[in-house]
TORTOR-127222 format. One record per residue (C-alpha): x, y, z. Coordinates in steps of 0.05 Angstrom, whole numbers, plus 5000, padded with zeros to 4 digits. Layout:
! residues N
XYZ;...
//
This chain:
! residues 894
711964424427;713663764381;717963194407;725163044392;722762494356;717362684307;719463064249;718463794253;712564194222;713264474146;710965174196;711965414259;710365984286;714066284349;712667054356;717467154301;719767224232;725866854246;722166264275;718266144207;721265534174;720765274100;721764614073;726364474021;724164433944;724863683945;718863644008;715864103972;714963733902;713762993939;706962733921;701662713966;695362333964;688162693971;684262644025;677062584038;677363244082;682763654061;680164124113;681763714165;689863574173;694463594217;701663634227;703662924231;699162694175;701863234133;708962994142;707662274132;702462394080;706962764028;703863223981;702162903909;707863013856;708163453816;707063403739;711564033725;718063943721;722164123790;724164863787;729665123814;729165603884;732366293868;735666133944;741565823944;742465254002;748465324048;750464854089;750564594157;757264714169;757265444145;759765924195;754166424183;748166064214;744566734217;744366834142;741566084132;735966254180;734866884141;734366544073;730566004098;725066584127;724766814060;723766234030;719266034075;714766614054;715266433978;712965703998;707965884039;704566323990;704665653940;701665203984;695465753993;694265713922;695664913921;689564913974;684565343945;684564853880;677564463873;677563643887;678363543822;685263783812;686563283869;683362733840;687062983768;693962933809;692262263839;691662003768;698162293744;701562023820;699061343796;701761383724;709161593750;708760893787;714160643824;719761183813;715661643842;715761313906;723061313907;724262013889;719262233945;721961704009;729662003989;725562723987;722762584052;729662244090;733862874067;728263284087;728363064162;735963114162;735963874144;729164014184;732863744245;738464144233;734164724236;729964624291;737064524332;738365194309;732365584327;731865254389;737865544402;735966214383;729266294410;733066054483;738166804463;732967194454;729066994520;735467154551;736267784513;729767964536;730867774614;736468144619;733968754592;728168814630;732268684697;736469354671;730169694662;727769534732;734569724765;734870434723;727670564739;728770444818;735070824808;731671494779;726071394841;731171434893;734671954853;728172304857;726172224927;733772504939;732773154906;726373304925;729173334996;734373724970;729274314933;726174265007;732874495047;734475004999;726975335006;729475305075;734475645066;732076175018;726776375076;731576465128;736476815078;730477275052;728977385127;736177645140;736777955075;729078365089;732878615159;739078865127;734479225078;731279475132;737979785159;741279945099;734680425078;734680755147;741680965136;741281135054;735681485083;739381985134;744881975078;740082295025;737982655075;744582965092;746083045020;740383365007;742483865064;748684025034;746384064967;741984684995;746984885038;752484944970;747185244929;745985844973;753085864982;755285914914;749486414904;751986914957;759586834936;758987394884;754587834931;760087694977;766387844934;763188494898;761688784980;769688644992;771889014936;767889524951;770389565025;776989474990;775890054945;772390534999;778790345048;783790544997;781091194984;781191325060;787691125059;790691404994;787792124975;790892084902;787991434889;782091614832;780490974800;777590384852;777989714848;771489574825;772289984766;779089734750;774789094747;769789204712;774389664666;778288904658;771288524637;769389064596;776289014554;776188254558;769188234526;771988764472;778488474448;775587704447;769587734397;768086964431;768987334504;760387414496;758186754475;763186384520;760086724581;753686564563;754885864551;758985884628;752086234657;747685774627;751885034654;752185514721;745085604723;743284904709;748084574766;745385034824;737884944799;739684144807;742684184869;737984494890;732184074870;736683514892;735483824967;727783924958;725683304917;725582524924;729382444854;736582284846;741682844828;741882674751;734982694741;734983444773;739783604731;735183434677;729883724705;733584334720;735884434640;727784314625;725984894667;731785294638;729685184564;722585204581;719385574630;713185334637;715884554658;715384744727;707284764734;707984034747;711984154817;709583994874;711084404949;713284984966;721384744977;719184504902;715785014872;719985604897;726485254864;723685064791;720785714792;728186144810;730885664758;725585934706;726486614721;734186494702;732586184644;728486704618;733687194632;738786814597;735086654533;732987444530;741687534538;742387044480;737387354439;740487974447;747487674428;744387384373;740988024340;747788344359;751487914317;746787884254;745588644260;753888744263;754388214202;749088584167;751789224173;758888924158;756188734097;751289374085;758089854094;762789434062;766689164110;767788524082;772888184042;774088153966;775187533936;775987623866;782187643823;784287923753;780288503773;780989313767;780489643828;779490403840;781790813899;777991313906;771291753883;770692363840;766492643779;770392193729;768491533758;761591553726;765491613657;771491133682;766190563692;763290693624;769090643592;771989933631;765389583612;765789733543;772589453544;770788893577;764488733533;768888333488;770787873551;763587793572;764488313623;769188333688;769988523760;770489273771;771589403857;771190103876;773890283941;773491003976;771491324046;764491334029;757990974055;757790354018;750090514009;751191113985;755990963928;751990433909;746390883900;750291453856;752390743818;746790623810;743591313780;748591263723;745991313656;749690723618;749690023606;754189563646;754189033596;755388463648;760988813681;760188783763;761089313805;762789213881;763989783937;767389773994;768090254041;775790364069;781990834062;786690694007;791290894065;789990314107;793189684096;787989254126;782589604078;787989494010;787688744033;780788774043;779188843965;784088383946;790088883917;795588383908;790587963852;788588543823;790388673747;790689443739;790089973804;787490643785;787991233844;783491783829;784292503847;780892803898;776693433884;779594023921;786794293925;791294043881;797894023925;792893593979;790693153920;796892983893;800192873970;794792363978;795792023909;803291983940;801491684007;797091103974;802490893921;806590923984;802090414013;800989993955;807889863948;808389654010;803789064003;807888494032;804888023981;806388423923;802288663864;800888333804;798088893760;800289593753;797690223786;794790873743;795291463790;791392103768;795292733781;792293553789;799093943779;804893563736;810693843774;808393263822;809392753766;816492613781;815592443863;809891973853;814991633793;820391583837;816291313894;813290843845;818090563801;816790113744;809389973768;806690693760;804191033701;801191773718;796292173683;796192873696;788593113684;789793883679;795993823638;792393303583;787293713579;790094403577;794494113522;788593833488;784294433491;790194783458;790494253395;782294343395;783695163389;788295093331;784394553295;776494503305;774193843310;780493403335;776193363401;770992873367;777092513339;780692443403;774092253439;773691743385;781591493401;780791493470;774391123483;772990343482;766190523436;770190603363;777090463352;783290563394;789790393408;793189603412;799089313407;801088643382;806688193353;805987933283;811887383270;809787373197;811388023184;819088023206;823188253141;817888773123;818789483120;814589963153;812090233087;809289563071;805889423135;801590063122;797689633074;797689053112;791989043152;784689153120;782489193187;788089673226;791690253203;799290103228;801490763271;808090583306;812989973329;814789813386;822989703379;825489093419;832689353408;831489883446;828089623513;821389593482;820890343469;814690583419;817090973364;809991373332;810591443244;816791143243;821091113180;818690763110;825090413111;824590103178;825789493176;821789003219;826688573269;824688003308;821088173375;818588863350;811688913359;806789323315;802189943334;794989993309;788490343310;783689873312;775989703336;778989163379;784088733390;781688123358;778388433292;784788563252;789588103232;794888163173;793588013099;796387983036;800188572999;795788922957;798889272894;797289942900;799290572865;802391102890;801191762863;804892362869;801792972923;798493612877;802894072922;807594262965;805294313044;806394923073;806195073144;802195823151;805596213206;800696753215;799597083286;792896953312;789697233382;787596803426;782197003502;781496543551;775696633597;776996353668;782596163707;785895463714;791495303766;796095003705;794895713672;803395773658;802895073622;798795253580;801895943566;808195543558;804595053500;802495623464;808696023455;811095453421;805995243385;803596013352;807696403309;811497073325;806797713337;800297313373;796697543426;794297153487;787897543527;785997323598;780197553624;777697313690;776497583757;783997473792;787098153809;792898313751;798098223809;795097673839;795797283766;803497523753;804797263825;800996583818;805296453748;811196653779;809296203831;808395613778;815795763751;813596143687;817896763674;813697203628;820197573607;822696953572;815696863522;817896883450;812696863405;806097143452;805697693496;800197723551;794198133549;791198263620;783098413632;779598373702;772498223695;767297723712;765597173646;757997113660;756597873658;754098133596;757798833606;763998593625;764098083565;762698693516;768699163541;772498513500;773398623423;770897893412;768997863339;777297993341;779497323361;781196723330;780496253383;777096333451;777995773501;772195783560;775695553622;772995083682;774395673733;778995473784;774195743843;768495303821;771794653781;770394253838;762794243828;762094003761;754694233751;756194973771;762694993733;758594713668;753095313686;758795843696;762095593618;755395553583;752396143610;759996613585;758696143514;751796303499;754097103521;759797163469;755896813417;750697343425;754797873424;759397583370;751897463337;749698253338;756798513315;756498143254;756098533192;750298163161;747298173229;741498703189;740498253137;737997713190;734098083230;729098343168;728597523153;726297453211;721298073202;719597743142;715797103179;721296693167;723796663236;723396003275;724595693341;732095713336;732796373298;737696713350;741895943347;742296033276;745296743288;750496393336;751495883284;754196483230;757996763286;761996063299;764496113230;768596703243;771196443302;772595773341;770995733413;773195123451;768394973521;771794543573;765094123602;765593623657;759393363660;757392913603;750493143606;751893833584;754493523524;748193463485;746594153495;751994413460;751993813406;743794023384;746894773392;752794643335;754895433363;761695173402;766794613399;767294323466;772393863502;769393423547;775293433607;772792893660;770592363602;777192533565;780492403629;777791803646;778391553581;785791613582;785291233651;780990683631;786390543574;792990563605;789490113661;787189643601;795089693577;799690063598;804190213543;798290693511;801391163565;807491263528;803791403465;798791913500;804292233527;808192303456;801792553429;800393133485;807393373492;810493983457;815493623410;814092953375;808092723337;801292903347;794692943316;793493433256;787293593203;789493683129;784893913069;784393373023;787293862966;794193793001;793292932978;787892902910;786493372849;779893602840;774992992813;780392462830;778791822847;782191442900;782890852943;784191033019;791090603014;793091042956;791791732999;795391313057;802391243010;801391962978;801192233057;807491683070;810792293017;811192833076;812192383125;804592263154;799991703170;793391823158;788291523195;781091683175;777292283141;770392723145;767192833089;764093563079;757893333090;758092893155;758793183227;763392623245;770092313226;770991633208;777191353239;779590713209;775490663149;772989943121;774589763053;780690223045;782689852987;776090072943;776390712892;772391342906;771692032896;772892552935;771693272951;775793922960;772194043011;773893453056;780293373115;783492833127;785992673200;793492483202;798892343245;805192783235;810393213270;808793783302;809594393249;
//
């Protein structure tokens, strides 16, 4: 360490950074003489041998110098480290210089001459001022940090003696609580002890009761059904007139539980099942180590399998899990049995119709007969336009086995669905069943049979569809057999019933036929969905018009009627030219469907004037009927006013003469009051040849061949019975036929063929018309190939007039005007009564000439076609026409 006195060393090192010193710039730049050894210095020769000037000029130290009196001694120390370093790094580069920049500085020392001297001893006093200054000051500081350091160590030591003690301390602490743990563990190990004996003798005692409330609960039923049976046996000791005993009132009381709750079944299953599965665990509880949830468990495995209980073990064991199989098994063969109960009852529900309907806008039938074949047809035609519909057919039949007969029928749905349902039109739970309320149109067939019975029944189910709490939203079409039952079933009705009486339509109809061969064909054509028919429509445009100028209105429709609004929306049929059309009216057409006709513009057509006058011929005609029909005074009634004076009506069938005067008494005809016919009586059977022959049958003009009454209600044998008396008369119209020689020697001749003796009916035809009522449609090709009888197909006419008043019900009104004595109805002129021989004609021109007499014509057949055409296309186009052609028209009845 240097003295106080001697200046202090340009370095000094004291362990650290702070301790380094550096001179100032002026020590730095004094000159210094070279030595011999500049190897070999030491501290005092280096401060009183300064270094050698030097010959730069003096630069300026990037530290500034802050004096001794600063406040901050800290910082000076700090700059004067750092400039310490600079220095130092100098004077390393000053001594690795050769001797001869030594000897080249001693020159230059020697050249700056005295000044030099001067600047260096002033260098060298302010030099020792500062370095004093300094070495005061890190005296001072190397003295703080010793005591810095002392102190800290002597905290050190303290801490470190502290955390030993601490140490020692809990070590002896860990020791007493491993004391106390063993003697705690010791206690705890005898409580144990204890506490298992006794949880032991408690299981144990549970386990007891468990198998003593097992068997309990097992015997309880044995024990209650051996009371009531005591209880039973002592009342009918005690009572003599006690019949029933208590255990059948019992299981009388289960058996109606289970029948009036459909969930009674299931529910008691489900009860067995949780009752079987809490005894089997209490009672593995008693004879196993396991705790009573896990026998639960285990006593639901054995339930829902069986073979879980190979892994027991004892006979306690063993004899448990395998009771508690053996009720399992017994209660899944119970729910497999419920289970095939309920799919079979839901399939069969399903297989007999039982379920419900849910459809709306549909037609529903009540009912089954022959015309439902021919009803069908006819509502999927009508609903071909629409892309078919819903057709639901309900009737006390097998649902299988309508299906079937559905099925066998020999037409094309056209994507109309047909649904059955088995039910009674009677029952209100069957009517809500198929879904009554939303359906759009109700039709109630006839049943075959008696006619009263029939009609009764009608009656009973418009009875219950009006009672319907939720109403109806379509209308109801009810068949009818015998028309003096029309006016009940109305008045039951009301305003939602339109009737059609079957026997009365077509008695009238076979009448019309009679008179004029061929309207059947027409009114097959009118009636059906297949060519035109009937609609009726509002057409604002044409309010103003007259009725004479909506005849050539439509190119499409021929105009037939209007519908009045005046008068409560009643049709009137060929009204008036001069009718004018009034806002509301609506207009009556026959057309091919209700959205292929629309109005156009007037034509200009000419009217024409008729060749002659029409007169009505009111010559007397006779008239057989074969067969007997229970509306046999109806039609005698039609006929007296439709013949003239003087005609003849001949009945021949197999009722007794008194029998017949008693049933038409019985219908409310009085024979005494017939005008224009008188009756002609003959007993006899139709189908033998012998009894046909006693008839003078090449006499008549007309003979209508009757569905007899005794066999209508089997439509194949009634079609047999009709075609087997047709083919008789035409035979023996054939061989009393004047000509009848003439044919037979063609035939001699080799000219005969295959249908020789048809052709012989075919000449007989022409001297007289006979009119066959069929009801099956199949017979009807037989007699169309035939060509020897006009026939009137009754069951498709029938349904025909159904399936249209269903479709719309104001058609009803129209039928009716059209079958009833007085009114309009159908007619077939000659085409000389409208045209001159070779005239030619446009069909609107005909149409105004007919308008003359008051008649609407609606189509034609031409002499050489079998069929009419009703509505003709391009009516506005000239042709000509033949004498020989008839026009169909609508007119008043002559």
């Amino acid at each position: 360490m240097p003295l106080e006195t001697d200046p202090p060393p340009p370095f000094t090192t004291t362990g650290s950074s702070r301790d380094w010193f550096f001179p100032s710039p002026a020590y730095i730049h004094s000159p210094v003489k070279p030595q011999k050894n500049p190897r070999k210095f030491t501290t005092s020769s280096r401060i009183s041998r300064p270094y050698p000037p030097d010959p730069r000029p003096p630069r300026i130290s990037p530290f500034r110098e802050v004096p001794a009196s600063d406040s901050t001694p800290e910082k000076d120390l700090n700059y004067a480290g750092i400039r310490r370093r600079v220095d130092l790094a100098r004077r390393r580069e000053i001594r690795s210089k050769p001797n001869e920049n030594g000897a080249a500085s001693g020159r230059k020392s020697e050249v700056t001459g005295v000044s030099g001297t001067k600047l260096a001893s002033s260098c060298i006093s302010a030099e020792k001022e500062s370095t004093s200054k300094n070495f005061i000051v890190s005296s001072c500081r190397g003295l703080k940090i010793r005591w810095k350091t002392a102190i800290l160590a002597a905290i050190l030591i303290t801490v470190f003696s502290s955390l030993l003690h601490r140490n020692f301390s809990l070590q002896n602490q860990v020791n007493e609580l491993q004391d106390q743990i063993s003697k705690c563990n010791i206690s705890f190990d005898a409580t144990n002890s204890i506490k298992q004996e006794s949880d032991h003798h408690l299981s144990k005692n549970l386990k007891i009761l468990s198998l003593v409330l097992s068997v309990t609960i097992l015997s309880t039923p044995l024990l209650i059904f051996k009371y009531i049976d005591y209880v039973s046996k002592s009342r009918s000791l005690d009572n003599v007139l006690e019949e029933v005993s208590l255990s059948k009132q019992l299981a009388y009381r289960v058996d109606a539980f289970l029948s009036v709750h459909p969930y009674a079944k299931p529910l008691a299953l489900l009860v067995a099942t949780l009752l079987l599965i809490c005894l089997g665990g209490l009672s593995l509880f008693g004879v196993t180590d396991g705790s009573l949830a896990e026998c639960l468990w285990l006593s639901w495995t054995y339930v829902a399998d069986s073979g879980n209980h190979t892994d027991s073990e004892g006979i306690g064991w063993r004899l448990v899990s395998v009771s508690i199989s053996f009720g399992g098994m017994l209660i899944f063969a119970m729910m497999l049995g419920l289970v095939s109960d309920s799919i079979s009852e839901k399939l069969d529900s399903l297989r007999k119709g039982r379920s419900e309907v849910v459809e709306q806008n549909h037609t529903l039938i009540l009912g089954w007969s022959d015309k439902l074949g021919s009803l069908l047809n006819q509502l999927a035609i009508a609903n071909e336009s629409l892309g078919g519909g819903i057709v639901v057919v309900m009737a006390e039949r097998d649902k299988e086995e309508m299906e079937l007969d559905i099925g066998k029928m020999e037409f094309n749905f056209k994507g109309t669905s047909v649904i059955c349902r088995s039910g009674s039109p009677l029952i209100l739970a069957d009517l809500k069943k198929v879904s009554v309320s939303k359906a759009r149109a109700i039709i109630v067939l006839a049943e075959d049979g008696n006619a009263d019975q029939s009609d009764a029944r009608a009656l009973r189910t418009v009875l219950s569809l009006t009672g319907v709490k939720e109403g109806l939203r379509g209308h109801i079409v009810v068949e009818l057999s015998d028309l003096d039952n029309e006016v009940l079933v109305k008045l039951v009705g009301g305003d939602l019933v339109e009737t059609v009486v079957a026997h009365d339509v077509i008695g009238r109809l076979m009448i019309q036929c009679a008179r004029q061969p061929g309207l059947a064909q027409i009114w097959e054509d009118i009636l059906g969905f297949e060519n035109c028919e009937f609609y009726i429509k509002r057409w604002p445009q044409l309010d103003g018009m007259q009725f004479e100028d909506i005849l050539i209105s439509f190119p499409d429709a021929i105009p037939c009627g209007i519908k009045v609004a005046s008068r409560g929306g009643k049709i009137i049929l060929n009204p008036d030219d001069s009718y004018v059309l009034q806002e509301g009216d609506e207009i009556l057409v026959i057309a091919e469907d209700d959205d292929t006709y629309s109005p156009a513009t007037l034509p200009t057509v000419w009217r024409g004037s008729l060749p002659k006058d029409f007169v009505v011929p009111k010559t007397t005609e006779r008239i057989l009927f074969c067969g007997w029909r229970r509306d046999m005074e109806d039609m005698i009634l039609v006929l007296d006013a439709f013949l003239a004076p003087g005609s003849e009506l001949w009945m021949f069938n197999d009722v007794l003469e008194k029998e017949r005067e008693k049933k038409l008494i019985d219908g409310g005809l009085d024979i005494n009051r017939l005008i224009n016919i008188s009756l002609v009586n003959r007993e006899g059977n139709a189908v033998i040849r012998r009894h046909l022959e006693s008839l003078p049958l090449q006499s008549f003009d007309s003979i209508l061949i009757l569905a007899d009454e005794s066999v209508e209600d089997s439509a194949i044998q009634a079609d047999s019975r009709s075609l087997a008396t047709l083919l008789l008369i035409r035979d023996i119209q054939a061989k009393r036929l004047p000509y009848r020689d003439a044919m037979v020697t063609q035939v001699h001749r080799g000219s005969s063929s295959q249908g020789s003796w048809i052709g012989e009916m075919q000449q007989a035809s022409n001297e007289s018309v006979i009119i066959s009522e069929i009801l099956d449609p199949r017979t009807k090709n037989l007699l169309s190939m035939s060509k020897i009888s006009d026939y009137v197909l009754s069951n498709e006419l029938v349904s025909m007039a159904l399936a249209m008043v269903a479709e719309d019900r104001q058609i009803n009104d129209v039928l009716e005007e059209l079958f009833a004595e007085e009114g309009n109805e159908m007619h077939i002129r000659q085409a000389d009564l409208y045209l001159r021989d070779g005239e030619e004609l446009s069909f609107y021109e005909i149409l105004l000439r007919a308008r003359q007499r008051r008649e609407i014509v609606i189509g034609y057949r031409l002499a050489n076609s079998e069929r009419a055409v009703i509505n003709p296309p391009a009516k506005g186009e000239r042709r000509r026409w033949s004498m020989k052609d008839v026009f169909v028209v609508i007119a008043e009845k002559d």
